[in-house]
N, C-alpha and C positions, 0 to 999 in steps of 0.2 A: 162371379166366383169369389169365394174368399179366398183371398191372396195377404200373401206374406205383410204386405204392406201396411195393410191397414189387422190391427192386433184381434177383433173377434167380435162379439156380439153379445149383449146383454138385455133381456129382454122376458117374455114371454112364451112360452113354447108347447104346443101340443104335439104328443108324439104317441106311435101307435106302434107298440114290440108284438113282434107273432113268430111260432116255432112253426112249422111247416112240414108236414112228411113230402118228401119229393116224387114221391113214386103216386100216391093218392091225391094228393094234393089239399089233403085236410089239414086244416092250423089244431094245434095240439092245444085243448083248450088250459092245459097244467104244464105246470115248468118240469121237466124230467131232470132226474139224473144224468148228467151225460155220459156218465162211466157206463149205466145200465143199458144204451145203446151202442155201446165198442164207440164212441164216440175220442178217437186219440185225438185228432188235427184238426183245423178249420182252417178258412181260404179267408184274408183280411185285406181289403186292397192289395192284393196282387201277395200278398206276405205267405208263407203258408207257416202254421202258428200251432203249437204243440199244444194239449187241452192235460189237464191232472182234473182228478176230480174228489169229490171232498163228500162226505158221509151225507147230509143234509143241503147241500148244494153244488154249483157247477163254478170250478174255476177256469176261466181260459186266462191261459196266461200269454199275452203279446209282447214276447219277450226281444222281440228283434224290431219290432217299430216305434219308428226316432216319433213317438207321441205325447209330447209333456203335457201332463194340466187340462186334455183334451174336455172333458165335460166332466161334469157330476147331476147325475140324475135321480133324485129319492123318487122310485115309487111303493106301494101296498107289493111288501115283498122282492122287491126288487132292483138291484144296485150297480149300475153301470158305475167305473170308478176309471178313469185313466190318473194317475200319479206323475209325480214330475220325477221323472225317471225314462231310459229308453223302455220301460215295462208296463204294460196295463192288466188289470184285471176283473173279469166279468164275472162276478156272482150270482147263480142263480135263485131263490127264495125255494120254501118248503116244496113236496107235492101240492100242498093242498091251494096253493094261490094261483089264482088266474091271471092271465095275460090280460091286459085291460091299456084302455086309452086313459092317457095321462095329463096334468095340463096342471105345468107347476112352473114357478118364475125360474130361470136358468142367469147362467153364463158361461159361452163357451167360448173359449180360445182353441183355433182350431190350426195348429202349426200348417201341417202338410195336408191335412183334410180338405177338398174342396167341395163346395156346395151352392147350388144354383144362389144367386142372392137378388136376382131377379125378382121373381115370385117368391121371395125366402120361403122355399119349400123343396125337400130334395130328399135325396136319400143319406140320411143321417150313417149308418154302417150298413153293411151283410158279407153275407159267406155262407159256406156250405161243409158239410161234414161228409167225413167215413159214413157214416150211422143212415144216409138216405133224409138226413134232415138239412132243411134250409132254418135259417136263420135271417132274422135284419129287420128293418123299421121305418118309419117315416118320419119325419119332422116338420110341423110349419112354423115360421118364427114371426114375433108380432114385436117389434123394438127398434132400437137402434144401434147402428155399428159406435164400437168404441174403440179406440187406438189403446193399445197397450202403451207403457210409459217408457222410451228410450233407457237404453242402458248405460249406466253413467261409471267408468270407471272413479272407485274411490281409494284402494292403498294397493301397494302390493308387498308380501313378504318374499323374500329371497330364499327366505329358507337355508342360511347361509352354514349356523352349526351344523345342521342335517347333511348337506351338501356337502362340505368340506368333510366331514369326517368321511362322506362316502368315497369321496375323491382322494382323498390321503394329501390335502394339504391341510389340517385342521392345525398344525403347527405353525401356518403362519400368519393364526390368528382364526377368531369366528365372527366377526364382527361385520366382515366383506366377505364377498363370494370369488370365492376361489377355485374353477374345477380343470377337469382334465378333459380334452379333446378326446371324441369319440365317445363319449357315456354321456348317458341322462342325466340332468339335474329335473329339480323339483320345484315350481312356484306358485305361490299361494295369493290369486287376483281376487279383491274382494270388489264387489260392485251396487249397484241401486236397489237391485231385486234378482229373483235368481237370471241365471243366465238359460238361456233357450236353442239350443241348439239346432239349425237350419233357419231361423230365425233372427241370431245374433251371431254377427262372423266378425272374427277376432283375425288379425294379423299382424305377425311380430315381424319385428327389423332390427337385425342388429349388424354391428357397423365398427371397426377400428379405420384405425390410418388417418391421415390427411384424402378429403377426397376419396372417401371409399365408392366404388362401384362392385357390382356382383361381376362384370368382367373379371376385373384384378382378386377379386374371392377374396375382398373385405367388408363387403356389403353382403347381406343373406336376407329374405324377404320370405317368409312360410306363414301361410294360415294353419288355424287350429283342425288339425284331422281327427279321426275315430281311433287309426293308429299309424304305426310308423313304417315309411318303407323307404329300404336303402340307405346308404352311409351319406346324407342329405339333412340338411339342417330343416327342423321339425317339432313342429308342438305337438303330443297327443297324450292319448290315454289319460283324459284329463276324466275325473270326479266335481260333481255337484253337490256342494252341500250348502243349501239357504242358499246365501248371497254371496258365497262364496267357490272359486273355482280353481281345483287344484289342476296343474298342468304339467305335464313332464317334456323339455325342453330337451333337443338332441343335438350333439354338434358333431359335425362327419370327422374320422382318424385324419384325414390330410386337410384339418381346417387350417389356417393361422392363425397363429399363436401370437397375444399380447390385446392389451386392456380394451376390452368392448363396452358401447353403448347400447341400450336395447330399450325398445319404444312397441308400444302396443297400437294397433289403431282398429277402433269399432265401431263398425256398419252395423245398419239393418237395410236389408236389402238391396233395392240402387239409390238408396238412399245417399246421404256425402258421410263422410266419414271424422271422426274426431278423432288425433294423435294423444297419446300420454309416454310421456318416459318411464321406464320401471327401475332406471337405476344402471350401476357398470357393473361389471364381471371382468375376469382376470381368465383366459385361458391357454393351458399352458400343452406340454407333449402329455402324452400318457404311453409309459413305460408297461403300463397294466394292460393296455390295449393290442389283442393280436393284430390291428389291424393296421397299427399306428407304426411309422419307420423304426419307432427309438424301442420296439416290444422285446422285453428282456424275460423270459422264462422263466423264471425264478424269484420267487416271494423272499428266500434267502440273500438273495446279491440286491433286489431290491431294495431290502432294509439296508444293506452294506452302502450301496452306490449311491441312492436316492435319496435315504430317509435319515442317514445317518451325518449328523452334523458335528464332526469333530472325528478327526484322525492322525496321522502320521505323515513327515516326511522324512525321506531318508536322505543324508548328509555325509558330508566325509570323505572318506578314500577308500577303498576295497577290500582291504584289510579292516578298517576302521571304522566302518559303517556307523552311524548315531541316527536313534531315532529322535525325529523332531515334532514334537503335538502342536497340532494346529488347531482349528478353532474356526471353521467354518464357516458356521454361521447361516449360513442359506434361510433358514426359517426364520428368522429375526423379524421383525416385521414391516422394517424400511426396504429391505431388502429387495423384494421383488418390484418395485417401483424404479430404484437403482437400475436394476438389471436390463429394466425394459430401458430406460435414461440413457447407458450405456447405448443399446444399438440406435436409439435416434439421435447421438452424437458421430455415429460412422461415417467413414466417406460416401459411402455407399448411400447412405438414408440422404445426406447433404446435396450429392448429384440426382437425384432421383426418388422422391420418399414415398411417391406411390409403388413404385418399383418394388421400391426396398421392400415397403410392406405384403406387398402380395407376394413375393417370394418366402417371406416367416413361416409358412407351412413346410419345406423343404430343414431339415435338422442339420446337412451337410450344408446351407447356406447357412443359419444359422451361426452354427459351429466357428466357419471363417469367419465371418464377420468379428465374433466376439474373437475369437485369437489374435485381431487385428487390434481388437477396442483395450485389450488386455494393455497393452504396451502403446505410446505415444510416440512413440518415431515418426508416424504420420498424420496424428491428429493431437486431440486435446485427450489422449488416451488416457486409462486407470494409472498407469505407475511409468517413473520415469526411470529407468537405468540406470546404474550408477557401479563399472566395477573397479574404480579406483580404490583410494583409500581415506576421501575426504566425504564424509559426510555431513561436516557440518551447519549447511543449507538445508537439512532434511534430517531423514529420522533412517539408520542403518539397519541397513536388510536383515541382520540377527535380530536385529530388536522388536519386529513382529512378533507377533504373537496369532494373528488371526486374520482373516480376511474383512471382519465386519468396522474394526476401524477404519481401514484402508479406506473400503467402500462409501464411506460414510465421511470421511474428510473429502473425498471426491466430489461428493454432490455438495458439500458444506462450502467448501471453497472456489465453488461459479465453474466447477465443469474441468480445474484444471488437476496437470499430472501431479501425482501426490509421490513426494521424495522421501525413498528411492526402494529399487527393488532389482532383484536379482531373478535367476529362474525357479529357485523354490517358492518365490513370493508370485510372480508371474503365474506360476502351475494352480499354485493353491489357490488364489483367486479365481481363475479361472473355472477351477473345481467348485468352485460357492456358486458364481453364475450358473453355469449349467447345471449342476444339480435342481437350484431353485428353478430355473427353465423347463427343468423334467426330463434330462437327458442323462441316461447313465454315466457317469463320472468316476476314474480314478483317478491317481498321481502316481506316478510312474519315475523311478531315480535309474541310471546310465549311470554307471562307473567306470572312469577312464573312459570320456564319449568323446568322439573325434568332431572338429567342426573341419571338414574340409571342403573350401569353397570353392578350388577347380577341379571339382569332381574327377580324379585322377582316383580317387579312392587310395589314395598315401599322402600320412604326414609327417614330414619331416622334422624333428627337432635336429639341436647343433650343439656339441660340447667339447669346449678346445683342450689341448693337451695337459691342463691343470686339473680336468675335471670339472670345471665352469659350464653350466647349462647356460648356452647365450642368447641374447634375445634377437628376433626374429621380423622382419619386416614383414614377411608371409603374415596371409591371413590364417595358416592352417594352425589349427590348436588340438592339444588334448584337454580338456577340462577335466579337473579331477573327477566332476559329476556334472550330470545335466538331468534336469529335471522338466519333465513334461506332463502332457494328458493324454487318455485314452478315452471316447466314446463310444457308444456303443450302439452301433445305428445298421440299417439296413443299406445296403447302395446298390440306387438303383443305375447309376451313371456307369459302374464296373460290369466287367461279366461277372458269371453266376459264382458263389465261392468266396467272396470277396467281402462277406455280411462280418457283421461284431465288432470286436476292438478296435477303434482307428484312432492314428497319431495326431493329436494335437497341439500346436506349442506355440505359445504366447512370447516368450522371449523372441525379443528383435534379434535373430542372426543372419536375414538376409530375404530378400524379398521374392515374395510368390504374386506372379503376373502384377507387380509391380508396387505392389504392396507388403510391409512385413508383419509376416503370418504365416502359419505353416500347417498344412495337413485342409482335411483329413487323409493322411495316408494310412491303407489298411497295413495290419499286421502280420497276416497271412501274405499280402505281397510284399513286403520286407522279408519276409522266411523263405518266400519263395525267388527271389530275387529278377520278378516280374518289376522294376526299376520304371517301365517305360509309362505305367499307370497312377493318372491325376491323385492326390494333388503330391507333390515334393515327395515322393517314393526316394529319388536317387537321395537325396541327401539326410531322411532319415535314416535310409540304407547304411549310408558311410559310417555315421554318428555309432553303430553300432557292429559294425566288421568293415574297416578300414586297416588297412597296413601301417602299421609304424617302423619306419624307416631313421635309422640312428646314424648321423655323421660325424667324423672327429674333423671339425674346422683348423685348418691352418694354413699361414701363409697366406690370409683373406679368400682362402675359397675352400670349400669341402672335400676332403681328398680323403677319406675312408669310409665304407661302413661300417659302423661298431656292429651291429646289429640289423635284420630286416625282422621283428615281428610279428607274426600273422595272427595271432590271439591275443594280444593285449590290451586291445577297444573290444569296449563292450562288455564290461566285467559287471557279475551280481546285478544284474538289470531286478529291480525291487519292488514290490507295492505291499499297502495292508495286505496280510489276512483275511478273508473274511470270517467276519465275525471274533474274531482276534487283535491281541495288540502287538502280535506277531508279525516278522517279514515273511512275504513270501519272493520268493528267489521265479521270476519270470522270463530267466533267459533265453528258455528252449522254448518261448511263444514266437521269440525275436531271428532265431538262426538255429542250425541243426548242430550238434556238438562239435568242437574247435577242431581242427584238424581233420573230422570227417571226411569220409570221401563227398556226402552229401554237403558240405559245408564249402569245401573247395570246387565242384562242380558247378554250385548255387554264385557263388563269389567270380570263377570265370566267365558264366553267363550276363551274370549285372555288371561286370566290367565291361564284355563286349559291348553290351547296349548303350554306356554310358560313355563311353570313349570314342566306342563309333567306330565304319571298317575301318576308316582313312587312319586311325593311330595303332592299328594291330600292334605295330613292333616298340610303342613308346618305352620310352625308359621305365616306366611303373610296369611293364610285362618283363622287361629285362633283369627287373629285381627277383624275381620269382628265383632265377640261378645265380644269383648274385653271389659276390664275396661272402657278404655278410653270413652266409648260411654252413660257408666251413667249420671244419675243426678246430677245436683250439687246445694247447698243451698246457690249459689249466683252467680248474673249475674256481671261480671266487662267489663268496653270498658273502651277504653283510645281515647282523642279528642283532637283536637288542638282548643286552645280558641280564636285563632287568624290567620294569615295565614303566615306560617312560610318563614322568610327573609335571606337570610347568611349574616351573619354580625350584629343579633341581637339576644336579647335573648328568646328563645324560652318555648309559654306558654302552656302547656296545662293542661287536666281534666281528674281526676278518676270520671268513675261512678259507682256505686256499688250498686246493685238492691238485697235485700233478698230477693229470691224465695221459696216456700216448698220443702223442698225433703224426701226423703225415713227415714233415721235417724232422724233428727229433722225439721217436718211436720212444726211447728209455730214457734218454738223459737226461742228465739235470737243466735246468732255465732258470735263469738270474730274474726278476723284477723288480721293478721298480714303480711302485701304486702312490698318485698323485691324489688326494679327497679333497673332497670341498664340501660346505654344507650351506645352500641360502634356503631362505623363507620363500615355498612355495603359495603362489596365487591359486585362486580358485580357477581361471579362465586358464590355466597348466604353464603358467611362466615362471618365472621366478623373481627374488631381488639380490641386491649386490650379496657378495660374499660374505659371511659372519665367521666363516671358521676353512680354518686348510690344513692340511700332517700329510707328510709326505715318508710313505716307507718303502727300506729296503728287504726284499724276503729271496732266498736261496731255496728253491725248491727239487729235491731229488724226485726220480720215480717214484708214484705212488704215496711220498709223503706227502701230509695234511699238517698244514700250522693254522692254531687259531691264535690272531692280534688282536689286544685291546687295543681300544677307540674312545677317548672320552673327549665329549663334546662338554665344558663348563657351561652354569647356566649365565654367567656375567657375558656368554658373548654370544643368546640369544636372549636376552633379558626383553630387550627393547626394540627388537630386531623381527618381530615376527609377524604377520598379518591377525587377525582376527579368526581364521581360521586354524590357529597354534598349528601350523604343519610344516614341518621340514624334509629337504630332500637332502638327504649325503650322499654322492657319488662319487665314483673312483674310477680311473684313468690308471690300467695296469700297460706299462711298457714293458716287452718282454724283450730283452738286451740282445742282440748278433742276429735280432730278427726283424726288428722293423715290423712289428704285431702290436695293435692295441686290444686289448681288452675293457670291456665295460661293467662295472656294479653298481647298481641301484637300489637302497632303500631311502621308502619314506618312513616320518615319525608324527603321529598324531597324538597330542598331549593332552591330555583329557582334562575337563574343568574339576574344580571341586563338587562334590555332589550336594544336591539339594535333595531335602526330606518333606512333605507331606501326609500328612493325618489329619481324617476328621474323625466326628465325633459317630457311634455305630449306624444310627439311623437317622435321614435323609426326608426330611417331608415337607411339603409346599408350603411356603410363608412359615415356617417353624427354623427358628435358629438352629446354624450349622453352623457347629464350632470346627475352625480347621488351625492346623498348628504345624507352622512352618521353619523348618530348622535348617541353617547354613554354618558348615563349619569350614574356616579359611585355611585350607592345608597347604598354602604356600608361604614362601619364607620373607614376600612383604607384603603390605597391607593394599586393602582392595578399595580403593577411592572415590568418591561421588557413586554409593550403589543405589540403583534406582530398580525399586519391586512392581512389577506388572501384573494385575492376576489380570483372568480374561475366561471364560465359560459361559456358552450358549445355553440356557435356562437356569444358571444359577447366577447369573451378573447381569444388569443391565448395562451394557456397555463393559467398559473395564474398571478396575483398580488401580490406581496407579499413586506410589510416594518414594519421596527418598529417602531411602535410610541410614543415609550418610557412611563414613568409612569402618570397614571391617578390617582392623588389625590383624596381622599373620599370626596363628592359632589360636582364635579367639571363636567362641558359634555366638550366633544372633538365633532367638527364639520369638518369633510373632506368631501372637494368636489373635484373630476375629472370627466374626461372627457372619455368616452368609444368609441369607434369606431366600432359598429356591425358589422360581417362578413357574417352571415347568416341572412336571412327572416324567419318569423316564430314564434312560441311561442319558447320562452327561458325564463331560469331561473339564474340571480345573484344571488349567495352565497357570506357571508363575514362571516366569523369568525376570532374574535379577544380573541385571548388569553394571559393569563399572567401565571406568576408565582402563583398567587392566585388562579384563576379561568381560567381549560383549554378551557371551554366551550362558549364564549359569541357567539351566532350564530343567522344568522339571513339570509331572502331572499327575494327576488321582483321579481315575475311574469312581465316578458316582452313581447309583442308581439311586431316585427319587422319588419316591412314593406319594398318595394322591393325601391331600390334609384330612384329618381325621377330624371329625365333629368332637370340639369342644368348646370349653367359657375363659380358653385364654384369652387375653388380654390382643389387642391387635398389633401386627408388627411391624415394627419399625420402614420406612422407605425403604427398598433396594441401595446400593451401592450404585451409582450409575457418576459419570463426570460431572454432575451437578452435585454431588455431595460427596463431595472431596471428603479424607479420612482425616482425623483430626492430628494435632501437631502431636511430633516425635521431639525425644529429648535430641541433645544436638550434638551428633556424632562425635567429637569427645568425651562423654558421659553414657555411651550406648551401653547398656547393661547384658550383662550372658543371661541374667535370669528372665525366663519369658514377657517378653514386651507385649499387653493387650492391646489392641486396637478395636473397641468398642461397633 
């Protein structure tokens, strides 16, 4: 027989074609039309084969048999033709030519054909028609067999622009291949001579991890098929063209994720087989994919979560929110190399890296791991903590700008933690990972967030009879703000209901199964105060409806409540907009409205489960009817009379409203209001005293007095954190009564503002002139200022110089030149900080356009840390008129 093995036959060959009526059994001695016999179909080895038919001859077309290259026959009229294609075609010559015996030199390659090779004499084709006719031939061959020539892999293309752009990571670059789990890519195998399908078997391998096995589902093993079945890693629907073989490569939604190899290897039938490498690939979640954990419905939040590299975080106090521009970064093109770095530094990859790696298909393991890799508490993590007030071993958590330095001194400097970071630096990093991962990401701000760590769900602060907020040995804190992530994944570990937004948070505050890192807790089970479901529900929980419980310390123990709290954690809970450089206000995703009846039902519930039977009657339930919740015979607020500057002095207002109460319905009450004002922390502490006034007020029924309150700035001059924030509180004693009263405001001082301008239009490699203006509206001068710019496609890397000291009322004017690298919406950050104020920030929405074919002239290098900006005059000499920076 002729068998696959050996390639086909070249030789000699007489052959004798006959049309046949079936019924008579006469050979038809002329070639018919075969339309003119209703001749649709014919019978081809077992195939059955649709017939068209053509004015002057017969085409059968064999449109579904795998027959490449099968023969070529010239005879007087007559044209057998099979093409290297799955399609052949039979022509038949005029009426007027006869069927005739043939005897012309051939060569046949005969794939799947088989024929006696015995007697090389056999039956070459036949079939039978609709029409009552037979068809078919004989053949005898006179030659010798000849082996067709092995197929030799020679290059392959990735296809990598094509590919990435399909895939939507073409930002991080086109150079390597980039795709998303679960969708087809495209590769382009070029080889020896064509390829032959049933003939030539191709079988791909591709492979992550240390020690990949298809056990652990990091090894994948598929031959080339016709087409593709099932969510199953898969070659098909490939195209022949020459010597070239296009191939569409599949990878299933629950593949894992991170940097693959992939090796071809090609037989001819049991023959031995030869290996070639094609190269690596990158694959990541796919958010695009319904089929995939992380699939996000919407091409709008997509662009927002995913694709969008450069946002906001929000900052401050509740009153005083600031928006802060970040700088992402995810597409950079070091980046996703980092990212994958990051989790083969885990503890996790360390005790086990097979392990670790076969589980990268799961987005909720994922998730943890990096929330862990975020922060070094227990490894050689991205960023090291720091909320004192020394920074000077490292570089101060304001003074970020983005996440792609961070990440990028990480791997520069052998793996270790890079100083220092807080939880907006924490969050926002963490945001750059996982986005580049492929996992929907926001950043999420907590105003007034409670850390309470024996889940009592109350935290207590202490302020003794002077009005002194005291410090505290407890771990329970308010933090002004806390900042985290939310992903957006499917769980399948939860019951049903439980899908979308889940709590993520890289800040070290306390260890989860013995590691610190927290979440993913869902959001819906936060709002539903389902507490009892994995991962850290109870203590997200607290962080944003906890009690705050106020004591007046004296005599070394706590002997009043000023206050018990029930809405004052959890304030303005914040993220982008999408598609805006707006807040959106996300607190009713977190808890039902304060005081609700839904909100206190939800809040007794997550209590019980967290406290447990055995503490039913604890003291944190006895608060519920506590002191703290009585009347009192006077209303006090405290108001700023003005709008508070650093670097001036600061005015504000007592108001004090007699109202009736229980004890004395009408009368008058005598007080006596103790204040004090320190520099509050960001972690909700304070520091020593800077300021105290003690007053007397005579309050009849129903009168209202309002006292001025002037805070000088000489006695918060030098006194105040980096975050310019102050608390002044008051300690009202109400006299024959043994009543304290409590008032509390903060003050957040705003920096001087920063200006940004560029020039109207924005286009790749074309000068972008930007013009930068600070004016010092404080009453002294701002010392050692040091300018950072930072923007993903318009900087490679950062800018960074110092522009020595800025004199109180003087502006500084710098103008350069930027060279955009990327098309697209982008974001300039500059922050300029001094020894006075670490904060001055500020940023400008860009849109980029693609470069326009011209005969400029070529330009200049990017701005990257290799080419530092050239020297500045020397801060003594700094002029107000616009400073260039070339």
């Amino acid at each position: 027989m002729f068998q696959n093995a050996w390639g086909g036959f070249r030789g000699e060959v007489d052959a004798e074609f006959y049309w046949k009526n079936r019924d008579s059994g006469d050979v038809d001695p002329y070639i018919q039309r075969v339309g003119g016999h209703n001749m649709n179909e014919a019978e081809f080895m077992g195939y059955r084969i649709p017939i068209s038919s053509g004015s002057n001859n017969s085409i059968l077309a064999l449109s579904q048999v795998p027959l490449p290259i099968l023969a070529l026959l010239p005879t007087e009229g007559f044209l057998l033709l099979f093409r290297h294609s799955p399609t052949a075609v039979l022509c038949g010559g005029s009426r007027s030519k006869k069927m005739a015996k043939v005897s012309t030199s051939v060569e046949i390659i005969p794939d799947t054909i088989k024929c006696p090779a015995e007697n090389k004499k056999g039956v070459l084709m036949g079939g039978t028609a609709t029409g009552g006719y037979t068809w078919g031939g004989e053949a005898s061959f006179g030659g010798s067999v000849v082996p067709v020539a092995a197929l030799k892999f020679r290059s392959v293309d990735l296809q990598s622009p094509r590919n990435n752009q399909e895939h939507h990571t073409q930002e991080m670059g086109l150079k390597r291949l980039v795709v998303r789990r679960g969708q087809s890519f495209l590769l382009q195998l070029h080889f020896s001579r064509p390829f032959h399908f049933g003939t030539d078997y191709l079988t791909f391998v591709a492979e992550t991890g240390p020690a990949p096995t298809e056990l652990l589902g990091t090894r994948a093993t598929f031959s080339l098929t016709q087409a593709r079945q099932g969510n199953v890693w898969s070659a098909s629907n490939f195209t022949i063209d020459t010597n070239s073989l296009f191939v569409s490569l599949f990878t299933p939604s629950n593949a894992v994720v991170g940097p693959y190899t992939l090796k071809i290897e090609i037989s001819q039938g049991q023959g031995h087989s030869v290996t070639h490498p094609l190269g690596t690939f990158i694959l990541l979640f796919n958010p695009w994919n319904a089929e995939d954990d992380v699939y996000l419905p919407s091409e709008i939040l997509l662009q927002e979560y995913i694709m969008m590299d450069y946002g906001f975080v929000y900052k401050g106090h509740e009153r005083f929110i600031t928006s802060w521009p970040w700088n992402y970064g995810q597409f950079e093109e070091d980046i996703i190399d980092i990212c994958f770095e990051i989790l083969n530094k885990s503890l996790y990859f360390l005790e086990n890296p097979s392990k670790d790696y076969s589980q990268r298909n799961d987005p909720v393991y994922v998730c943890r791991v990096v929330s862990a890799m975020i922060n070094s508490n227990d490894d050689n993590g991205v960023l090291q903590g720091n909320w004192g007030e020394d920074y000077s071993r490292g570089v101060s958590p304001l003074e970020w700008n983005g996440s792609v330095a961070i990440l990028r001194q990480w791997l520069a400097r052998g793996r270790q933690p890079v100083k220092y970071g807080q939880c907006w630096v924490f969050a926002a990093v963490m945001c750059t990972v996982m986005r580049c991962l492929g996992v929907p990401t926001r950043v999420v701000s907590n105003f007034r967030s409670a850390h309470n760590m024996d889940r009592n769900l109350t935290v207590d602060t202490y302020y003794d009879q002077n009005a002194e907020m005291l410090p505290t040995q407890k771990r329970d804190k308010i933090w002004n703000f806390h900042v985290w992530n939310e992903c957006w994944m499917i769980r399948k570990d939860l019951p049903p209901g439980y899908n979308g937004w889940q709590v993520l948070d890289p800040t070290p505050q306390q260890t989860s199964s013995g590691i610190f890192c927290c979440g993913p807790a869902s959001v819906k089970a936060i709002r539903e105060g389902e507490v009892h479901l994995p991962y850290d529900t109870p203590f997200v929980y607290a962080e944003v409806n906890a009690d705050e419980v106020i004591w007046l310390f004296r005599d070394g123990q706590a002997q009043e409540i000023l206050d018990h709290n029930t809405h004052s954690i959890g304030k303005e809970i914040s993220t982008k907009m999408v598609g805006s450089a707006k807040r959106q206000n996300i607190t009713s995703s977190y808890k039902y409205p304060e005081g609700s009846p839904e909100e206190r039902s939800v809040f007794m519930k997550a209590s019980r489960k967290m406290l447990g039977p055995g503490r039913a009657s604890s003291p944190f339930l006895d608060l519920l009817g506590s002191r703290g919740s009585q009347d009192q015979p006077a209303q006090l607020q405290l108001h700023l009379a003005r709008t508070p500057e650093w670097g001036q002095d600061l005015l504000l207002k007592l108001h004090a409203l007699r109202v009736p109460d229980r004890v004395h319905p009408r009368g008058p009450i005598r007080l006596v209001v103790h204040f004090c004002a320190q520099a509050l922390l960001h972690q909700g502490g304070t520091r020593e005293p800077l300021w105290r006034q003690t007053v007397h007020l005579n309050l009849d029924f129903e009168e209202e007095i309002q006292w001025p309150l002037l805070l000088p700035y000489d006695n918060y001059r030098n006194k105040l954190t980096d975050e310019k924030l102050i608390r002044v509180s008051g300690i009202a004693k109400v006299e024959d009564m043994g009543r304290s009263m409590l008032v509390l405001k903060d003050i957040s001082l705003e920096p001087p503002n920063l200006s940004i301008e560029v020039s109207k239009r924005a286009e790749v490699g074309k000068a972008l002139r930007v013009h930068i203006t600070l004016t010092n509206t404080l009453m002294t001068a701002l010392s050692n200022c040091m300018m950072v710019l930072e923007g993903s496609g318009l900087i490679d890397g950062q800018i960074s110089k110092n522009i020595g000291t800025l004199v109180a009322g003087h502006t500084i004017h710098i103008q350069l030149d930027l060279y955009p690298i990327k098309t697209g919406p982008r974001q300039l950050q500059v922050l300029i900080s001094s020894n006075e104020i670490k904060e001055i920030k500020g940023y400008k929405d860009i849109f980029v356009a693609a470069a326009r074919v011209s005969s400029a002239p070529p330009r200049p290098a990017p701005y990257s840390p290799n080419h530092p900006l050239p020297s500045l005059p020397e801060p003594s000499t700094l002029p107000t008129a616009p400073l260039f920076i070339p």
